[in-house]
C-alpha positions as CSV (number, residue, x, y, z in Angstrom):
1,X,0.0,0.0,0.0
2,X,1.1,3.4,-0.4
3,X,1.4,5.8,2.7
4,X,1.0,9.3,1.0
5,X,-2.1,10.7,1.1
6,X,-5.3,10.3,-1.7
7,X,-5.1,14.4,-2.7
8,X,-3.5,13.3,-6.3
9,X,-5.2,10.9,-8.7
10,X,-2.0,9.3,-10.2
11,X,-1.4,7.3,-13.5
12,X,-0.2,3.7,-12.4
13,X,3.2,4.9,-13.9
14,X,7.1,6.3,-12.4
15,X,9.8,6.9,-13.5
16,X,13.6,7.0,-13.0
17,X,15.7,9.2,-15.1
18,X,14.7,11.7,-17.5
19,X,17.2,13.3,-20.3
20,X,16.0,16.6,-22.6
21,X,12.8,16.2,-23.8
22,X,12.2,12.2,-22.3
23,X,11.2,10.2,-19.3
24,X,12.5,6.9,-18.7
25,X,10.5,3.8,-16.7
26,X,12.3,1.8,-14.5
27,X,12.3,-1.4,-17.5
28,X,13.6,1.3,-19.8
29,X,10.4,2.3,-21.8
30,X,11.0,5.6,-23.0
31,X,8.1,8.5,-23.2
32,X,8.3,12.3,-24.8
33,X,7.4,14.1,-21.9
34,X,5.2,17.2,-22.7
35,X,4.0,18.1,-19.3
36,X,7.6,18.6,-18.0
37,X,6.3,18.9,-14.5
38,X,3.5,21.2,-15.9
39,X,5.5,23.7,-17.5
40,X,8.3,24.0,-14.9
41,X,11.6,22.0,-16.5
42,X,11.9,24.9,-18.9
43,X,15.5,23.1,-20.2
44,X,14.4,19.7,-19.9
45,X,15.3,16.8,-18.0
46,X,18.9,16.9,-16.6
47,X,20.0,20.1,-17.7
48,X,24.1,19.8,-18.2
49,X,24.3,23.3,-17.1
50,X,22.1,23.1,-14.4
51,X,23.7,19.8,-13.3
52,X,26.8,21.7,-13.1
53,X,25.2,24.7,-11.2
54,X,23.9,22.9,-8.1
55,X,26.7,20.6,-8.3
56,X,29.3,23.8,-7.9
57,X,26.4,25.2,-5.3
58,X,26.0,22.7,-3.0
59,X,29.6,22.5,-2.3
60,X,30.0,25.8,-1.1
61,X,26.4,27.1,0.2
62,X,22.7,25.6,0.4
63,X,20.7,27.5,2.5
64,X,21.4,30.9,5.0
65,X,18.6,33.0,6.8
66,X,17.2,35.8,5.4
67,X,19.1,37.3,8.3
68,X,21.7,38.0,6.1
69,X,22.6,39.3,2.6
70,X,22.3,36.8,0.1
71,X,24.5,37.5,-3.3
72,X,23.4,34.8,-5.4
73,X,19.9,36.7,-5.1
74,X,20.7,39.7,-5.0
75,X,22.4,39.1,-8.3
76,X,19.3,36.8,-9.8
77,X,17.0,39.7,-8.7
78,X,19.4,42.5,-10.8
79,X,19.1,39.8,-14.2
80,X,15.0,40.0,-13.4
81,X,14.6,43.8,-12.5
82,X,17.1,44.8,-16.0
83,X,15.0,42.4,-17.9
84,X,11.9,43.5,-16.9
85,X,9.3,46.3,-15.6
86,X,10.2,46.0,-11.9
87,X,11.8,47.4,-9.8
88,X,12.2,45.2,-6.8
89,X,11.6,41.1,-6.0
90,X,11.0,39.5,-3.5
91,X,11.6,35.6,-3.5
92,X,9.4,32.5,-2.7
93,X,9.5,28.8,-3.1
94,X,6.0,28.0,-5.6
95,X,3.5,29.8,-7.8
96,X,1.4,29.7,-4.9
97,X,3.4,31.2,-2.3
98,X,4.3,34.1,-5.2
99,X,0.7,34.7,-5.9
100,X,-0.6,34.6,-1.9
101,X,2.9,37.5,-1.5
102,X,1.3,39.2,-5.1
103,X,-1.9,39.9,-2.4
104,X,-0.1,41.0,0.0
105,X,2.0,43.6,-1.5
106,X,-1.3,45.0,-3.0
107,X,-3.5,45.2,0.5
108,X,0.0,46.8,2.5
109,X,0.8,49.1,-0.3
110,X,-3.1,50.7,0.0
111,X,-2.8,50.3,3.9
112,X,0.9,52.0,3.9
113,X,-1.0,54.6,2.0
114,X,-3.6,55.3,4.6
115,X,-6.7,53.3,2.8
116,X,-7.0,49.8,4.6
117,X,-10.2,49.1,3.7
118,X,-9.2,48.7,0.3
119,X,-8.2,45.0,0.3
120,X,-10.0,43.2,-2.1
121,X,-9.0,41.6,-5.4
122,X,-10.9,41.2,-8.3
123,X,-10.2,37.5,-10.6
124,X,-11.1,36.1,-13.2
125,X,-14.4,33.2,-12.3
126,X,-12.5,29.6,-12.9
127,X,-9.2,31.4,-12.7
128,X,-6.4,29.4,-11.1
129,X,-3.8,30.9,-8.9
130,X,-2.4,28.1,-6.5
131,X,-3.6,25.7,-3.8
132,X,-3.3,27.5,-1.0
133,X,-6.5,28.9,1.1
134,X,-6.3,32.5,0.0
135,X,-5.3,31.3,-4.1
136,X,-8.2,28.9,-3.8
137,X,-10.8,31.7,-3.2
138,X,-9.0,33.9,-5.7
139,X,-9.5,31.1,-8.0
140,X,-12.8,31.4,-7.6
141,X,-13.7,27.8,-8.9
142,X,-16.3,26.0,-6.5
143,X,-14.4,23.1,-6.8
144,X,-11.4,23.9,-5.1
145,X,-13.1,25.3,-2.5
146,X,-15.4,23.0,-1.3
147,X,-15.1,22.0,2.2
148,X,-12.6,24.5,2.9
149,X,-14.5,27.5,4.6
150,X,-14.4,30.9,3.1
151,X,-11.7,33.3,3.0
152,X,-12.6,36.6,2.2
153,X,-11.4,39.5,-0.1
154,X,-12.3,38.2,-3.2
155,X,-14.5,39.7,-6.2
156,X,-15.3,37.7,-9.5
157,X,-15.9,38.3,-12.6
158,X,-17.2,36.1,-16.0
159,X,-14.2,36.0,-18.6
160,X,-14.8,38.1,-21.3
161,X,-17.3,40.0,-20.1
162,X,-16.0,43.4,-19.3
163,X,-19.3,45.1,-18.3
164,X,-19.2,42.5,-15.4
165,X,-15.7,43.4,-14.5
166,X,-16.3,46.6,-14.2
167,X,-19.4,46.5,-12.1
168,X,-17.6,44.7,-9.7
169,X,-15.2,47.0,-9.2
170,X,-15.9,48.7,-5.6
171,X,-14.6,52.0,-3.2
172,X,-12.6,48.8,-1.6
173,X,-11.3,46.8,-4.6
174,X,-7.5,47.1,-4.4
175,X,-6.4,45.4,-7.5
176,X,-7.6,43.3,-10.9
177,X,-5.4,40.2,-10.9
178,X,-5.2,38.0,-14.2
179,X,-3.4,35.0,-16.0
180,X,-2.6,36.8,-19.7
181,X,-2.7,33.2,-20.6
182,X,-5.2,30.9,-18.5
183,X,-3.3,27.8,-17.8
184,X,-5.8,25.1,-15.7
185,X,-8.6,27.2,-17.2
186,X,-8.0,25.8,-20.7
187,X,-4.9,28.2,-22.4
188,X,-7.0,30.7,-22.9
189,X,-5.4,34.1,-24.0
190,X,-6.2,37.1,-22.9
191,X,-5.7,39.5,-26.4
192,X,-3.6,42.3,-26.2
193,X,-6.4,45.2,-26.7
194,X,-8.1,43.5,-23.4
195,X,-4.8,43.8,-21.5
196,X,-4.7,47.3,-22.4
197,X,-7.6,48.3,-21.7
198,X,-7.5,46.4,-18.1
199,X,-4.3,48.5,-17.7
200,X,-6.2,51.9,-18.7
201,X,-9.1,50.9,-16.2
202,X,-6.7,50.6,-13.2
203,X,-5.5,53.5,-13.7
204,X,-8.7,55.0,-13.9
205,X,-9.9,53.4,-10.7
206,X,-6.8,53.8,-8.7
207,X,-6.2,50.3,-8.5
208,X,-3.5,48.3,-9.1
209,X,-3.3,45.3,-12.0
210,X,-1.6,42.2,-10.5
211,X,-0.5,39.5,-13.9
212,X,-0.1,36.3,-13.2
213,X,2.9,34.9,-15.1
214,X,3.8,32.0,-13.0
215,X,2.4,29.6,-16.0
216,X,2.9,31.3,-18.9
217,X,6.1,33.5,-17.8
218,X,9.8,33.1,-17.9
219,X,9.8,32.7,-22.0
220,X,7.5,30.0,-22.4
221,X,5.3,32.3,-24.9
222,X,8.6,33.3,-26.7
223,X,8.7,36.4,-24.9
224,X,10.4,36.5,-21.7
225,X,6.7,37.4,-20.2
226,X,3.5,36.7,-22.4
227,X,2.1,40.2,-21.9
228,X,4.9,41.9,-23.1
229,X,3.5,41.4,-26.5
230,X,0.4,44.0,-25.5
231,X,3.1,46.4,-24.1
232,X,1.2,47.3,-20.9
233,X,3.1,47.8,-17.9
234,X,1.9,45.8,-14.5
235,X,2.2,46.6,-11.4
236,X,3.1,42.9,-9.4
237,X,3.8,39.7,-11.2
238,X,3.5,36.3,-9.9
239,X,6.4,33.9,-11.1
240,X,7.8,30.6,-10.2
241,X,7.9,27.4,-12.3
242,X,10.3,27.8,-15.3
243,X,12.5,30.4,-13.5
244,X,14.0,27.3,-11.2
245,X,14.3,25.0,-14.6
246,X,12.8,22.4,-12.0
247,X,14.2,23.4,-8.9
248,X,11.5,24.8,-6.9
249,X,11.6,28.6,-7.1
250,X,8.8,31.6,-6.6
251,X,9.2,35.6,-7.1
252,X,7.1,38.5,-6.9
253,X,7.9,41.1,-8.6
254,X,6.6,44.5,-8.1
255,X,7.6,48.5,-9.3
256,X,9.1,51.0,-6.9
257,X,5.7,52.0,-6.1
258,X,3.8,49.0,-4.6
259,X,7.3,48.2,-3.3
260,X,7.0,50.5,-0.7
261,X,4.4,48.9,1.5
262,X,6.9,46.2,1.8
263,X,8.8,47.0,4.8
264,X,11.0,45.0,7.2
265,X,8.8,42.2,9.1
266,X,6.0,42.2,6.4
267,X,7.0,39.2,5.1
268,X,9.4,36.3,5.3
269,X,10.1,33.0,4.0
270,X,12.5,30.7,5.7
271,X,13.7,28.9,2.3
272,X,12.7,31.4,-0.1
273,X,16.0,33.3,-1.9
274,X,18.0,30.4,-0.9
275,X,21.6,30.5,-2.0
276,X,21.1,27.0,-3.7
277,X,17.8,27.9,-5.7
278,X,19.4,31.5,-6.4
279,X,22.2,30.1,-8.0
280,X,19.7,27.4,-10.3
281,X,17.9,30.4,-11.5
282,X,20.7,32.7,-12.1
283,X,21.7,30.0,-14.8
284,X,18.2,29.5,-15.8
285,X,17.7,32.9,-16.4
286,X,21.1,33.2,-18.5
287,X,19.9,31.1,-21.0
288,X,15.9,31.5,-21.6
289,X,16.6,35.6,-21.1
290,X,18.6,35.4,-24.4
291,X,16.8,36.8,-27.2
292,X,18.9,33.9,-29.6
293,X,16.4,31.8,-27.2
294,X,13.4,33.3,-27.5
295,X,13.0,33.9,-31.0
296,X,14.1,29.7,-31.3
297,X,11.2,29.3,-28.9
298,X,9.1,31.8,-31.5
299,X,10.1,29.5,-34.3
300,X,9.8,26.3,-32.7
301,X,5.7,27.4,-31.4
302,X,5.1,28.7,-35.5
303,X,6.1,25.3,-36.9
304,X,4.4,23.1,-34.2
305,X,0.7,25.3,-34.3
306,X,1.5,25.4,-38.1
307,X,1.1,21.2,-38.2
308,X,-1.3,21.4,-34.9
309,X,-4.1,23.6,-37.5
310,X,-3.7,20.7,-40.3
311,X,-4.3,18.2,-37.7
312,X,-7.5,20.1,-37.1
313,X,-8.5,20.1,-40.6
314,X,-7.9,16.7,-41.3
315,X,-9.4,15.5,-38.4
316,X,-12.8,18.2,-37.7
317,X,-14.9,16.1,-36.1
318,X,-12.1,15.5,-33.4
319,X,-10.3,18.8,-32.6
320,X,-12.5,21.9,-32.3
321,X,-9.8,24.1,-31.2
322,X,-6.3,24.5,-31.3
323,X,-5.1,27.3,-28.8
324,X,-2.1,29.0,-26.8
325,X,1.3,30.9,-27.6
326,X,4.6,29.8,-28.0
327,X,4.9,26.5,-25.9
328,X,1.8,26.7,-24.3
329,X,-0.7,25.1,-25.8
330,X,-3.9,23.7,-26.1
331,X,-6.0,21.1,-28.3
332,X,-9.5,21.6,-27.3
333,X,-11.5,18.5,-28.2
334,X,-15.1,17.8,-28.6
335,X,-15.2,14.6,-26.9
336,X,-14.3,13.8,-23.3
337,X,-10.2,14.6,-23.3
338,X,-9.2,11.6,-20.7
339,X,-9.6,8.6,-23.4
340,X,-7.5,11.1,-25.7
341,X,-4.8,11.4,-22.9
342,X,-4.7,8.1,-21.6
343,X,-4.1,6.9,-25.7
344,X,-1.1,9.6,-26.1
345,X,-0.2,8.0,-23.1
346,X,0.2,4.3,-24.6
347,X,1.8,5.5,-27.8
348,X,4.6,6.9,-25.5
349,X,3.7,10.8,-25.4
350,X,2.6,12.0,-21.7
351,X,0.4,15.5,-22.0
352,X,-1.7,16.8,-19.0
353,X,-5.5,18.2,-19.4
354,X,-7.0,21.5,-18.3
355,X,-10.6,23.1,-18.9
356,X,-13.1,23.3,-21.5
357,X,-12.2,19.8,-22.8
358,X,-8.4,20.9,-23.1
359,X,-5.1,19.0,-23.8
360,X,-2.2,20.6,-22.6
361,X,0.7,20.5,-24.5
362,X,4.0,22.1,-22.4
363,X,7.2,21.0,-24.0
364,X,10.7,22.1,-22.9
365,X,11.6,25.5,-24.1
366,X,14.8,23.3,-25.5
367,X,12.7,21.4,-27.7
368,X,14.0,19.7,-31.1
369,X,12.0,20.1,-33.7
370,X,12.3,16.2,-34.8
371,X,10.7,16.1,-31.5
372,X,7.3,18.5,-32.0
373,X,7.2,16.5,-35.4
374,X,7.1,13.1,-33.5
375,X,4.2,14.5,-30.9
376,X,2.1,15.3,-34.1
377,X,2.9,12.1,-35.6
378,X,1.0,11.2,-32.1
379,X,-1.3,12.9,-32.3
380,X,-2.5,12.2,-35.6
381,X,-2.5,8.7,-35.0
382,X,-5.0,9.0,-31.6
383,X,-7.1,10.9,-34.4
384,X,-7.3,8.3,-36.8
385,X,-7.9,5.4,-34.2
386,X,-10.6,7.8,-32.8
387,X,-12.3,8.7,-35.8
């Protein structure tokens, strides 16, 4: 019997190794792994480079208190700050921990500026933004929270509809916080003109606009974040996931403004901006930063939805949609998505659902292209046995 507890349903499957773009059982059955821990092994399995980083690393430091200075951060929060819109970051261990911070850097800021009472946030209905209590009830999704209680704070509005948004907005709403590409809620993307105009509307209000990049961040979109591409300037973002290549890693990162709510004893974390983590992403962030990189990752995506869309021609009755950016995407089906799965699955190609009837398709950023073209020969064939 197995001693952890039932919160995961897992596929009767583990593995041992993993190299690149591949997973490796135990008997040495070999899979093209396109979940990559949901989006996080941004290089792949076994990284040489990051093999050598914590190698290097954990001969000299793992873990210090916040206590003291930290220069593997400090320098890793310079690369983000120079690469982005912020102006300071603060460091975490998970998406969750970064998006729970992401409130609280929104309530102090209004509180340091004499308005407590303006403390709630305003999400997307069926949004996702972690596990924990708070990012459950952000989420929105009756689903997650079941069972749980109620935290408060938390405004919703239906996707898409932007009369509803802003009738929700309130004397006490503190901020608007999005995914620019909803991950669990079925790679939906939020266009550019909507992410403008969400950035005009907080400024209107007085409000701050909080985007969530902890899916679709750190390059995965082939820009370094996906909302660059609207040209809208945020006020906090959420990472984590790709920024640790696998190792776990979260960040907020917030302007000069927002920044200044955050003082001493506001927050802590007792492994976040560990010297070991700090040095993963610093390499990490070396090579996915790289604009070499991201147009390859720009190239890779228009080649891969480029065969994706003749898939969905040949096969209509099958694939109703074909969605995302870059190298995070979805194949929206019309049938139940599980069968589809659990048959990618048994011709050797491992893929992870989300909403609305969605495959999710998360390759490493590394990806060959031999290796997109053998995923589509996949996929066609789970077509043609399905059709």
């Amino acid at each position: 019997m197995s001693y952890l507890a039932k919160n995961y349903n897992r596929k009767k499957i583990s593995f041992v190794r993993g190299k690149g773009s591949y997973l490796y059982t135990a008997n040495g059955t070999k899979y093209l792994d396109f979940v990559q821990g949901i989006a996080v092994n941004c290089l792949g399995h076994a990284n040489p480079k990051l093999i050598k980083t914590i190698k290097d690393q954990s001969k000299k430091l793992w873990h210090v208190s916040n206590a003291f200075e930290i220069p593997e951060g400090e320098k890793l929060a310079k690369k983000l700050c120079k690469k982005t819109f912020a102006d300071y970051v603060m460091f975490q261990n998970s998406g969750a921990e970064a998006t729970e911070a992401a409130i609280k850097v929104a309530r102090r800021y209004f509180y340091s500026i004499g308005k407590p009472n303006k403390i709630r946030i305003l999400c997307v209905k069926n949004s996702f933004h972690g596990r924990t209590l708070a990012a459950i009830f952000a989420s929105g999704s009756k689903k997650m929270t079941e069972g749980f209680g109620h935290v408060g704070g938390f405004d919703h509005f239906t996707y898409g509809n932007h009369k509803s948004l802003r009738n929700k907005i309130t004397k006490n709403t503190a901020a608007i916080m999005i995914e620019p590409i909803m991950g669990e809620g079925g790679i939906k993307v939020i266009p550019d003109w909507c992410l403008k105009e969400l950035r005009k509307l907080c400024d209107k209000k007085k409000i701050l606009l909080i985007l969530d990049e902890v899916q679709c961040g750190i390059s995965r979109t082939g820009d370094f974040f996906a909302f660059e591409k609207s040209k809208v300037k945020p006020d906090i973002v959420p990472i984590a996931k790709g920024i640790g290549g696998g190792f776990p890693i979260g960040a907020v990162l917030m302007s000069k403004k927002v920044a200044s709510g955050m003082t001493p004893g506001t927050h802590g974390s007792t492994f976040g901006g560990n010297p070991l983590a700090m040095a993963v992403g610093n390499t990490v962030m070396d090579v996915v930063s790289s604009r070499k990189f991201l147009n390859n990752v720009k190239e890779l995506s228009k080649h891969f939805l480029s065969d994706l869309n003749l898939l969905k021609k040949k096969y209509p009755r099958i694939i109703k949609n074909i969605r995302g950016r870059g190298l995070l995407i979805g194949i929206q089906l019309y049938k139940d998505q599980a069968m589809f799965i659990k048959k990618l699955m048994n011709n050797k190609l491992l893929t992870i659902r989300a909403a609305e009837n969605v495959i999710r398709i998360l390759p490493p950023l590394n990806v060959k292209k031999k290796e997109l073209d053998q995923a589509v020969k996949i996929i066609s064939k789970v077509c043609a046995e399905l059709r």
